[in-house]
N, C-alpha and C positions, 0 to 999 in steps of 0.2 A: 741707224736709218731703217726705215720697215720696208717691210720688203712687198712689193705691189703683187704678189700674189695672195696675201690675207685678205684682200678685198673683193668680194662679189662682187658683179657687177650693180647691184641695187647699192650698197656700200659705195660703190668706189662714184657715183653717180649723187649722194648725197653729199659725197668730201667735195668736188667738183661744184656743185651748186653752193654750198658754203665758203667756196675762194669765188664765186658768179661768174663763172664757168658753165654753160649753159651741159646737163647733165647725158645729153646725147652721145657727149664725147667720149663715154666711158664703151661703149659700145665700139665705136673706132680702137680703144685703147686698148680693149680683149680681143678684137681682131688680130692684131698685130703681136699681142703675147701669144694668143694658145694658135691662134689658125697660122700665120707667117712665122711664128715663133723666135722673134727677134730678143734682143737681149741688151739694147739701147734704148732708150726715148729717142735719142737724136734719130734713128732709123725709121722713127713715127711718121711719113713725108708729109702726109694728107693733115696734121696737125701744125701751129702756130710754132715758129721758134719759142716765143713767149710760153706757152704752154710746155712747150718740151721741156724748157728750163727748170719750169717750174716743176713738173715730175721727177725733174732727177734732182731738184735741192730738197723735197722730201720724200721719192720713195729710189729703191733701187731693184733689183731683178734679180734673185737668184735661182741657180742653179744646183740640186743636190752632188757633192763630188763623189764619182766612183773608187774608192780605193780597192776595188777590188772585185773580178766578173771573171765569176767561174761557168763553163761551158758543160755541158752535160753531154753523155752516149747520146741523147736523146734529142740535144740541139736545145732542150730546157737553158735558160741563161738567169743566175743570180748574180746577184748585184749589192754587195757591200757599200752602202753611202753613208758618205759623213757628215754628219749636221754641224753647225757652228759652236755648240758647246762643247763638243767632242765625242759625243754620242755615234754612237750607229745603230743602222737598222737598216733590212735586207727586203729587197723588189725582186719578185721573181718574172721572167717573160717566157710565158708557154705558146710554144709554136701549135695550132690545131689544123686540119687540114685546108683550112680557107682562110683563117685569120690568127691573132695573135691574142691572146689572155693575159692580163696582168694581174699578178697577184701585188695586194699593196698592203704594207705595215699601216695599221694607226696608233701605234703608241710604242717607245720605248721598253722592253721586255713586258712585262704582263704581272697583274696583281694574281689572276684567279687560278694559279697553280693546281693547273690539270695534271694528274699525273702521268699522259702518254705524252705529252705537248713537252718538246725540247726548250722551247722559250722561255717556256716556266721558269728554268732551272737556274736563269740570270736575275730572276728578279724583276721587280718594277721599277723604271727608273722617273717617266716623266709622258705624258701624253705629247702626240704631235699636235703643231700648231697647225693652221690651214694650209701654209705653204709649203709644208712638209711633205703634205699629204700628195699636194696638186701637183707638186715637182715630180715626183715619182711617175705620173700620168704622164705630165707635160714632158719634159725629159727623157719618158721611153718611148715614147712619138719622136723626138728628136734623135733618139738613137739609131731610129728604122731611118731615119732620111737621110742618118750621115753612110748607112749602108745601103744606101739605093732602094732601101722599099717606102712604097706608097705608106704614110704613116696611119691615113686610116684603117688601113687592116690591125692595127690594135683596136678592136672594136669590142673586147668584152675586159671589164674591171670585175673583180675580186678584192673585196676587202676580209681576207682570209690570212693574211701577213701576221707578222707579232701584233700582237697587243688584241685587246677586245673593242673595236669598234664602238659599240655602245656606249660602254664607261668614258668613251671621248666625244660624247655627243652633241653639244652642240658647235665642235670643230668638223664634226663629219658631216653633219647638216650641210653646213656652207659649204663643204669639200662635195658635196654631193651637188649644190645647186650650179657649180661653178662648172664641174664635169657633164653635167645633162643641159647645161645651156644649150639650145638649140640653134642661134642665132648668131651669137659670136664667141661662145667657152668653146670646150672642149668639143660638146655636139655628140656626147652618147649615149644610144638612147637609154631610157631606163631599164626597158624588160634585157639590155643588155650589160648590168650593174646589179650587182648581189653581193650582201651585206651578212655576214655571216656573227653571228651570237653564240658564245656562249649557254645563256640561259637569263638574259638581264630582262624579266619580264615585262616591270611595266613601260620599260621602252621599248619593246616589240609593238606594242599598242600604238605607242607614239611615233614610230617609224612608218606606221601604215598610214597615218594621218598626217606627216609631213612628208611624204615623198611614194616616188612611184616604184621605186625599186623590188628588187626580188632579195626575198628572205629564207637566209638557209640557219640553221640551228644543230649545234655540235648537242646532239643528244646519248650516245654512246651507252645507253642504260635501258631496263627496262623496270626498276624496282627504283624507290629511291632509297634504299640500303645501297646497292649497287652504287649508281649515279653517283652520290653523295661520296664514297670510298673514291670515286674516279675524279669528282671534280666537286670540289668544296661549294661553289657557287649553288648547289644543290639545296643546301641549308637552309638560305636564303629564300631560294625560288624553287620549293619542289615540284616534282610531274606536273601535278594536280593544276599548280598552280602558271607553271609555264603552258601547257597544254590551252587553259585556259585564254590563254596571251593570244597564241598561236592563230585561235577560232575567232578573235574580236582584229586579227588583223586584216585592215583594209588592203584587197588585191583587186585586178580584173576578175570577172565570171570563171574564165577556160584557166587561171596561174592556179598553181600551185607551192607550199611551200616545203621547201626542200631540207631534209633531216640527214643530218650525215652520222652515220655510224660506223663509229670505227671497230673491225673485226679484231678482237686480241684471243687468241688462243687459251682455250681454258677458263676464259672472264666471262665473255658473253656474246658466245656465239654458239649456243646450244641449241636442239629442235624446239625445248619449250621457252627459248626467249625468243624465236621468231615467229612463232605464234602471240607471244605477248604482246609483241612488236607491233602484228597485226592489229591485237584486238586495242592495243593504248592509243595509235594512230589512227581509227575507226571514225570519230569525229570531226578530223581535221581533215580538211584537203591537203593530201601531203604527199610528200613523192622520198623514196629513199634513197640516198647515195650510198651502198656499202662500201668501206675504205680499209680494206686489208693493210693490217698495221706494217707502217714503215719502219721497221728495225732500226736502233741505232745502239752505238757498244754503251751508252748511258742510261740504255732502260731494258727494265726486266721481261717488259712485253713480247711478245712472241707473232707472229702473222700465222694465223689458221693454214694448212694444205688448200692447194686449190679445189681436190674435190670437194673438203667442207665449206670450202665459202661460196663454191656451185649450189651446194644443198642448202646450205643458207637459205640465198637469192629464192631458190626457187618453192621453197616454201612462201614468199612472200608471193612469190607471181601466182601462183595457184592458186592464192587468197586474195586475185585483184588489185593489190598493191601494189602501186608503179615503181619500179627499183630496177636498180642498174649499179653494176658493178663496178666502181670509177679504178680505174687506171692511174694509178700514181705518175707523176714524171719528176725529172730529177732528181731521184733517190739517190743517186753512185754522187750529188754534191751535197747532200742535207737542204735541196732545196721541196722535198714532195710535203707534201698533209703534215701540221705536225713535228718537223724539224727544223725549222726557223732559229737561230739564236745566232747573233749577232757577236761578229769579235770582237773582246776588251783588246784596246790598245795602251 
């Protein structure tokens, strides 16, 4: 039976006019999943028994199952879920001083074997379908209400979780229209939604022209010898040519897009790759997130001293570079930047 979370409301609004169903009632119908967040048709009131019926003889509701939520020093919370074919893959919920952050998987482990990236390490298994995605959102709302907080303080999504977003793109599309519905989805706004890549260029292009979102890009190079040694996907789409992407994406005037670079000890965090840094991101409106490497006992990488990831930084700021040094959370679970991989059971 499929599960009525695959359907956008434009979707779920043409199945309805096709049983002559006037298409209005889809809007009632996402009321009641994402705003009230019920888990019956019968709980639908404002709708027909007849109709109710008829929802639950072809779709049903699920729920992603927790097996497993690990608690961080930090109050970071992940979350082991299990899909129905017996897959998993991990949500993380970051507490921030006023609201909550969700980091979300789109896709069962990852093809594009980054070599600092723990997800890599399991392999690819299968992209998420729409409902995959949505549950993870919907569901962590549901999580704050069953603990007494207001659920709209999940107010910013992350699709930084396993997998590459892009390479599941047009399931992230619809996962993306369903979450920024402003009327009866999920209701978040865009510039509070970011979409993080790899390097998949010519859908960077394609992201700016289908949606409003904010665009962050795992760049971690300055050479593409470097790059390329770090993340195979290099090959494919080098500098020259992601860089390019980057400048043809559609944003407001005042956004920028955000470059996360991860500091690894001895690889590329020197004086003259932060001048590079400078001079290759010159063109773009860009902003930098440095991400001091999260250690883990499966990679060789190392996290720079704090004074060199201060000198870093600040060669960028003295070169009007907008950069800021992000703050990992949930490292003491494997859940910070980068340590994502999901238990085989």
């Amino acid at each position: 039976m499929e599960n009525i979370l695959n359907f956008t409301r434009d979707d779920l609004s043409v199945w309805l006019e096709d049983k002559g169903i006037r298409p209005f009632r889809a809007g009632q119908i996402f009321k009641w999943l994402y705003i009230r967040q019920v888990d019956e048709f019968e709980q639908m009131t404002d709708l027909s028994k007849e109709l109710r019926k008829m929802l639950a003889d072809h779709f049903c509701i699920k729920r992603l199952r927790i097996d497993e939520n690990l608690v961080s020093a930090d109050t970071t919370e992940k979350f082991l879920l299990g899909l129905d074919d017996g897959q998993h893959i991990e949500s993380v919920l970051i507490p921030e001083k006023d609201h909550f952050t969700l980091c979300v998987s789109s896709q069962v482990g990852c093809v594009q074997d980054c070599q600092f990236c723990l997800t890599a390490k399991g392999g690819f298994v299968r992209n998420l379908n729409i409902s995959e995605m949505i549950a993870q959102v919907r569901d962590a709302r549901y999580y704050l209400i069953q603990k007494g907080i207001d659920p709209v303080k999940l107010s910013n999504i992350v699709f930084m979780g396993m997998g590459e977003p892009l390479a599941n793109y047009k399931n992230l599309i619809k996962t993306l229209e369903i979450i920024t519905d402003s009327d009866y989805g999920l209701k978040f706004s865009p510039r509070r939604v970011t979409v993080s890549t790899c390097g998949l260029a010519p859908k960077i292009t394609q992201l700016g022209l289908d949606t409003q979102v904010n665009l962050a890009v795992s760049l971690n190079a300055t050479t593409d010898e470097l790059r390329t040694q770090l993340m195979p996907v290099n090959k494919k789409y080098p500098l020259k040519q992601l860089l390019k992407a980057c400048q043809t994406f559609t944003m407001k005037p005042r956004n920028k897009i955000t470059f996360e670079y991860i500091l690894m000890e001895g690889v590329n965090d020197t004086e003259a790759e932060a001048l590079e840094l400078v001079k290759l991101l010159a063109p773009v409106k860009a902003k930098v997130n440095l991400i001091p490497f999260n250690e883990h006992e499966k990679s060789k990488f190392k996290r720079p001293s704090k004074t060199h990831i201060s000198e870093f930084l600040q060669i960028l700021l003295d070169r009007n570079l907008t950069a800021i040094t992000r703050k990992s959370k949930g490292d003491d679970i494997l859940a910070a930047c980068g340590q994502l991989k999901a238990k085989l059971y």
